[in-house]
C-alpha positions as CSV (number, residue, x, y, z in Angstrom):
1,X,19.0,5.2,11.8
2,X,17.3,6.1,8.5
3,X,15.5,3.2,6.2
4,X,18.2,2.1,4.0
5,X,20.7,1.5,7.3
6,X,17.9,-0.6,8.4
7,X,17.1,-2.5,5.0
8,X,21.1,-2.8,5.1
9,X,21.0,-5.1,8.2
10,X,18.7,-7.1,7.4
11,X,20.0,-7.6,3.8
12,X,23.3,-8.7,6.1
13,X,21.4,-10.8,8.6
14,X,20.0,-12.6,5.2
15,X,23.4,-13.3,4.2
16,X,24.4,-14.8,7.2
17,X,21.2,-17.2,6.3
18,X,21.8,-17.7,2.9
19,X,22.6,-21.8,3.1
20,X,19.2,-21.9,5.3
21,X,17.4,-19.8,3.2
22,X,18.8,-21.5,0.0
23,X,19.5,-18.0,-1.9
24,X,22.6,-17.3,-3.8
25,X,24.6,-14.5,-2.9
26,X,26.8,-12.6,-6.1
27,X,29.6,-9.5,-5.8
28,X,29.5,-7.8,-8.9
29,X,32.3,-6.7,-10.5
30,X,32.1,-2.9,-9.0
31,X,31.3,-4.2,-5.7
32,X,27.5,-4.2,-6.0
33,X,25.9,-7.3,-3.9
34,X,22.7,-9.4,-5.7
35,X,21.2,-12.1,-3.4
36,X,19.4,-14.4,-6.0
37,X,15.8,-15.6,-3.9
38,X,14.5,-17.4,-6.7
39,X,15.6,-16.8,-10.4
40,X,18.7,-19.0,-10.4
41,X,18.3,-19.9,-6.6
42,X,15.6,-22.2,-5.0
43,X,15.0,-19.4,-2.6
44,X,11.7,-20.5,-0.6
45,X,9.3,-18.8,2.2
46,X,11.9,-18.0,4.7
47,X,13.6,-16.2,1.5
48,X,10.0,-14.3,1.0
49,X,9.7,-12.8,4.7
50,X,13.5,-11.5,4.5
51,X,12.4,-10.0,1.0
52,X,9.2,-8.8,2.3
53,X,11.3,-7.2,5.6
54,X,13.9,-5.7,3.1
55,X,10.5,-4.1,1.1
56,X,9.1,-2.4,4.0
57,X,12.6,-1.5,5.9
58,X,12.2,-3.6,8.4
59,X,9.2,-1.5,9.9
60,X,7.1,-4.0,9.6
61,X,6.4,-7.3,11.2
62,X,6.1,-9.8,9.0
63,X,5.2,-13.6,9.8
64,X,3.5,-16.7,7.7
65,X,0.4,-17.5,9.2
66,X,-2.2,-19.8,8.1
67,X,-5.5,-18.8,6.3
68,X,-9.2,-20.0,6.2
69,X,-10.4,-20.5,2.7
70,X,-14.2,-22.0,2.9
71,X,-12.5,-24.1,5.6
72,X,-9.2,-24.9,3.9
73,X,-6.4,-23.6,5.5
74,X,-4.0,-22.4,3.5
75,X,-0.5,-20.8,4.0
76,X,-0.7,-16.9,4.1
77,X,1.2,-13.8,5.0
78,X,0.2,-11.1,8.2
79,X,1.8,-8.0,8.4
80,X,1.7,-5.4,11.3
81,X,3.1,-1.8,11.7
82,X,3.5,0.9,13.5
83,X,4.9,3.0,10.4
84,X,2.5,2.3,7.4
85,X,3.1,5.6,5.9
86,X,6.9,5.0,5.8
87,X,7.1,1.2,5.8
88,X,4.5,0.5,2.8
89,X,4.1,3.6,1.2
90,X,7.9,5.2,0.9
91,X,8.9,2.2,1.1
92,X,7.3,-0.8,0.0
93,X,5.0,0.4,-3.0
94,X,6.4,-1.2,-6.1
95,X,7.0,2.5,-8.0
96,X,9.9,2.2,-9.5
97,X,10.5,0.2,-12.9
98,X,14.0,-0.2,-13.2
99,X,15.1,-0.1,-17.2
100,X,18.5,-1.1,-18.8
101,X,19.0,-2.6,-21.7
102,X,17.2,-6.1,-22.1
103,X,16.8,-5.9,-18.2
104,X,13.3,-5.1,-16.5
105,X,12.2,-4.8,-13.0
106,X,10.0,-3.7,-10.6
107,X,11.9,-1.9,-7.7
108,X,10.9,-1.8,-4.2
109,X,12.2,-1.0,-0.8
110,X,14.2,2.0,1.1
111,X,16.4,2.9,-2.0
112,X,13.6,4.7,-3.9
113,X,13.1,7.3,-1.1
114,X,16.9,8.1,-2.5
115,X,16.0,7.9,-6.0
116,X,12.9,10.2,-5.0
117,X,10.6,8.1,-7.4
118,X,7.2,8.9,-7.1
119,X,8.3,12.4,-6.1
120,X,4.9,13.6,-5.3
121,X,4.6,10.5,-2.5
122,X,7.2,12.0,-0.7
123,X,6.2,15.5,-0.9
124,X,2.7,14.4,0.1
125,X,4.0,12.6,3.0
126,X,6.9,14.5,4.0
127,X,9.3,12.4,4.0
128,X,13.2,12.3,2.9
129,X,16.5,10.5,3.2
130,X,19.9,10.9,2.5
131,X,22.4,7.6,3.2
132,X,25.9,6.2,2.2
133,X,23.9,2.9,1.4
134,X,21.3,1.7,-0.7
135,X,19.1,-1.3,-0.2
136,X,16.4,-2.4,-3.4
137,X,14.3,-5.1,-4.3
138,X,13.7,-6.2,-7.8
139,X,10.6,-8.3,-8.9
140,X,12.3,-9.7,-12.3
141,X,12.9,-13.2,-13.8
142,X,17.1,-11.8,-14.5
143,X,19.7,-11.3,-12.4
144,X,21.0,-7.6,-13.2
145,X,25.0,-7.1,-13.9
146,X,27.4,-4.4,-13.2
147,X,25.8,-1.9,-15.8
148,X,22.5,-2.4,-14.0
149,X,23.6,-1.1,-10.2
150,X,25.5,1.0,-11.5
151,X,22.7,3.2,-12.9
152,X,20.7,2.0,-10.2
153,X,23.2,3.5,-7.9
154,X,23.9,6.7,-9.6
155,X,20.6,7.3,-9.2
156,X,20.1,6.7,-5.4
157,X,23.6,9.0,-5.1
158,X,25.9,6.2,-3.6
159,X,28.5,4.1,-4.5
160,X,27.6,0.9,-6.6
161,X,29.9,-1.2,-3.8
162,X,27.5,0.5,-1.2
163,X,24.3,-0.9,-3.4
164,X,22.4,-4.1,-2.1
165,X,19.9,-5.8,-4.4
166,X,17.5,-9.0,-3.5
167,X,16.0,-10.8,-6.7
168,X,13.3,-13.3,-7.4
169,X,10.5,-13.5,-10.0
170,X,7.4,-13.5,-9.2
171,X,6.6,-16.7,-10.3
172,X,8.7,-18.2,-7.8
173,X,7.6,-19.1,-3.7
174,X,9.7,-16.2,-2.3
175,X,8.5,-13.7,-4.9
176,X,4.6,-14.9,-4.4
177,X,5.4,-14.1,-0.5
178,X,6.5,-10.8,-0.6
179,X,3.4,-9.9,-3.2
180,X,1.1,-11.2,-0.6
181,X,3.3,-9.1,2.4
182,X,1.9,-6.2,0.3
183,X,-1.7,-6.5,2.0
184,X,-1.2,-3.1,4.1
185,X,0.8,-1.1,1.2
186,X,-2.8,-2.3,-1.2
187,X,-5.0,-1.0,1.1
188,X,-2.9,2.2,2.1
189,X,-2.7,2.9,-1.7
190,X,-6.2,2.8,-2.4
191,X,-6.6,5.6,0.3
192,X,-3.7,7.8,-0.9
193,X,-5.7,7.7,-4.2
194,X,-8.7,8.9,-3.1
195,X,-6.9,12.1,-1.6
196,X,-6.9,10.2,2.4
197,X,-4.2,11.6,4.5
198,X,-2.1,8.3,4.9
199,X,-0.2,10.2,7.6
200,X,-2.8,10.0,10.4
201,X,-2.9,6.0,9.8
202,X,-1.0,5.0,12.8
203,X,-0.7,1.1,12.5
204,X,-1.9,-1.2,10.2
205,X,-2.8,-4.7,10.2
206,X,-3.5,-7.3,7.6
207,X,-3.4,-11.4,6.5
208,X,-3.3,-12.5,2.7
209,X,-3.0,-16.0,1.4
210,X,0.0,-16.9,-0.4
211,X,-0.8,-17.7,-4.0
212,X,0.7,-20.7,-5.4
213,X,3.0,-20.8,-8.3
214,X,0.2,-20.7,-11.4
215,X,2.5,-20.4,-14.4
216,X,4.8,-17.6,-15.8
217,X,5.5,-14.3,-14.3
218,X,2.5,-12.4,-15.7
219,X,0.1,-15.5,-14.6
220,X,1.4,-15.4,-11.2
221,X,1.2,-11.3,-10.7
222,X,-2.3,-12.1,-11.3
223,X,-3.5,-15.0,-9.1
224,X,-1.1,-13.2,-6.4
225,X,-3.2,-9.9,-6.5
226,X,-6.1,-11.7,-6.7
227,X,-5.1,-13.4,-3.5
228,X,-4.5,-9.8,-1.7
């Protein structure tokens, strides 16, 4: 089963959630599917972990966990994987910015290994996919319409009813938990920039504290990456 199958199901299983996990779930007109986590929705931190699973493909384990701050413990993020290559780096690593229009996003998740952003990523680590189905998702404060999968589609080469999407700002409590699920992909970056082989990384473990909600989007990327 390749990476966007996987990111499928779990998008699915998070629909079947979506009362519990107080998203809102939107067909678009060409058959597109958005689950809002937290730009209209309240979303919360059971909405973060499913965005944080769709991010990484589901290759990750991803659970909140609580973290000692000069003896304060405050609510945090731990991730584990066998796959850190694949799972935060093909995966995971917010690469793609997603333009259309007034809309902007961030992109992350199993649908830019179909997109083949960051080309030399892939080439570097070898790895490639071809699927029927697309999974992505977008760090933004707007919900995207039908002209937005659709170009988001055409470029992963499927069908825009075969495109799922999961949305929530960053200032919101789902958005700030999936920023602090990056804590592998940050440190796996840093190597792959210094010219370290990411490939004979065979698990990787980390814990973050989730940052709370500080102020606007920009405000919050900050206090969230300072919290990685």
């Amino acid at each position: 089963m390749g990476i966007n199958e996987m990111g499928f199901e779990v998008f699915e299983e998070m629909l079947d959630y979506s009362d519990e996990l107080q998203i809102e779930v939107h067909e678009l007109e060409n058959g597109a599917v958005v689950a809002d986590a937290g730009v209209k929705a309240h979303g919360g931190i059971g909405a973060g972990i499913y965005l944080s699973r769709l991010c990484m493909a589901d290759l990750s384990d991803v659970q909140l966990t609580p973290c000692d701050i000069k003896g304060i413990l405050v609510p945090g993020v731990q991730v584990a994987t066998d796959y850190p290559a694949v799972s935060c780096m093909a995966s995971q690593c917010a690469m793609w910015q997603v333009k259309a229009d007034k809309f902007f996003a961030m992109g992350s998740g199993p649908a830019r290994v179909l997109a083949r952003k960051t080309r030399d990523l892939y080439e570097k680590i070898g790895f490639e996919e071809f699927a029927d189905v697309a999974v992505l998702v977008l760090e933004s404060s707007k919900l995207p319409d039908a002209a937005v999968a659709a170009k988001i589609a055409e470029q992963c080469g499927v069908d825009a009813a075969d495109l799922r999407l999961a949305v929530a700002p960053t200032n919101s409590v789902a958005g700030l938990v999936q920023v602090s699920a990056r804590v592998v992909e940050t440190g796996l970056h840093k190597l792959f920039t210094m010219g370290f082989d990411i490939n004979t990384i065979k698990s990787g473990w980390g814990r973050a504290p989730i940052s709370p909600i500080v102020g606007d989007a920009t405000m919050c990327m900050g206090s969230s990456n300072d919290a990685i």
